[in-house]
C-alpha positions, 0 to 999 in steps of 0.5 A: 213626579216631583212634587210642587212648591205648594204641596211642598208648602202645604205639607211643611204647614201641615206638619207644623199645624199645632193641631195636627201635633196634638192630634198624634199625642192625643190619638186622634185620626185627625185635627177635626177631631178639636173642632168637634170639640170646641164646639161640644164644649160651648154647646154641650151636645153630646151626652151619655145614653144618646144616639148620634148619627155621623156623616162623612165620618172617615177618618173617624175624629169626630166619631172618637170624640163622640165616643168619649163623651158618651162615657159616664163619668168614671166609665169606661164603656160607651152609654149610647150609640153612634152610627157613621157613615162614609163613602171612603174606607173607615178603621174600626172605632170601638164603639162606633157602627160603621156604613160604607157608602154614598150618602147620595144614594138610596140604597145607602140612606137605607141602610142607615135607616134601617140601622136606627130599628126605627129609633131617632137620633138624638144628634146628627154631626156631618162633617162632610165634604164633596171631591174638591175640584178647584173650581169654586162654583162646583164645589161649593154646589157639591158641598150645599147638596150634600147639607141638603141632604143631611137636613132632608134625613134629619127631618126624617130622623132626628128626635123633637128638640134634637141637634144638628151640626153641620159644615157649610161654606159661605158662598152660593146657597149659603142663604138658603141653608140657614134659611131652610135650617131656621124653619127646622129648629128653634134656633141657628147658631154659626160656630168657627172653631179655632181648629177650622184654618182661618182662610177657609170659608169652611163654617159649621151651623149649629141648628138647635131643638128640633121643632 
């Protein structure tokens, strides 16, 4: 099948996208990877002897990043651990635990909580996204479950005064998230990293300290 002007668009500005040149020089699985970035260093979120849970990790950025800020200074090993968690296939990262599955099931939550051995995390990043479909108010249902979700494991899971990262989209529920994220922690932020292409709703709300 041949393909369409607008995949034929989308690739040559994938292609071009500066980030997407930086992440191949940088080794970087994918432009994410600057988002996360971005934000970690306004926010300073991720630090040596931390566990940090990722959800939606595949293709694996924000993890590699992840891994690099819990070095020590000088240090080559990792101090800390991270735990991601995907429905989709992930390339080992050293120093990452990896989970296959569907975050909507129980049997999957299970098993990353059983991973933890009953400690909590320190930070939750979910950079994580429903199969879009193209019809907004699916997908913009889709992607608001998948929040909950996350929000509902870190209420189990995440540590007094810890942090939460995670994508959203601004449309149906929006409200209600940061609403719902304003009576977990002391404080709500929305960051919009200049990696994130400036026509996506795509934002990322930053809840601070676990209450």
């Amino acid at each position: 099948m041949k393909p369409s002007k607008t995949s034929k668009a989308w690739m040559q500005e994938h292609l071009n996208d500066p980030y997407v040149i930086l992440a191949q020089k940088d080794g970087f699985r994918a432009r994410a990877a600057y988002k996360l970035t971005e934000i970690d260093d306004k926010d300073k979120l991720i630090k040596p002897g931390m566990t940090i849970v990722d959800l939606g990790a595949t293709p694996g950025s924000w993890s590699q990043v992840a891994v690099q800020r819990l070095k020590a200074k000088g240090s080559q090993e990792i101090s800390g651990r991270i735990i991601a968690l995907d429905l989709l296939e992930m390339e080992p990262i050293n120093g990452v635990e990896f989970i296959q599955g569907d975050f909507r099931e129980d049997a999957v939550l299970k098993l990353l909580e059983n991973s933890l051995n009953g400690k909590q995390a320190d930070l939750v990043i979910a950079d994580m996204a429903p199969n879009i479909t193209g019809i907004t108010i699916v997908d913009q249902a889709g992607a608001a479950y998948l929040t909950e979700l996350a929000l509902e494991f870190s209420k189990d899971w995440l540590k007094p005064n810890g942090n939460f990262l995670v994508k959203v989209f601004i449309g149906e529920g929006f409200d209600e998230i940061v609403k719902n994220m304003r009576a977990m922690f002391d404080k709500v932020v929305t960051r919009k990293p200049k990696a994130s292409r400036g026509r996506s709703n795509e934002v990322y709300l930053l809840g601070l300290g676990r209450k």
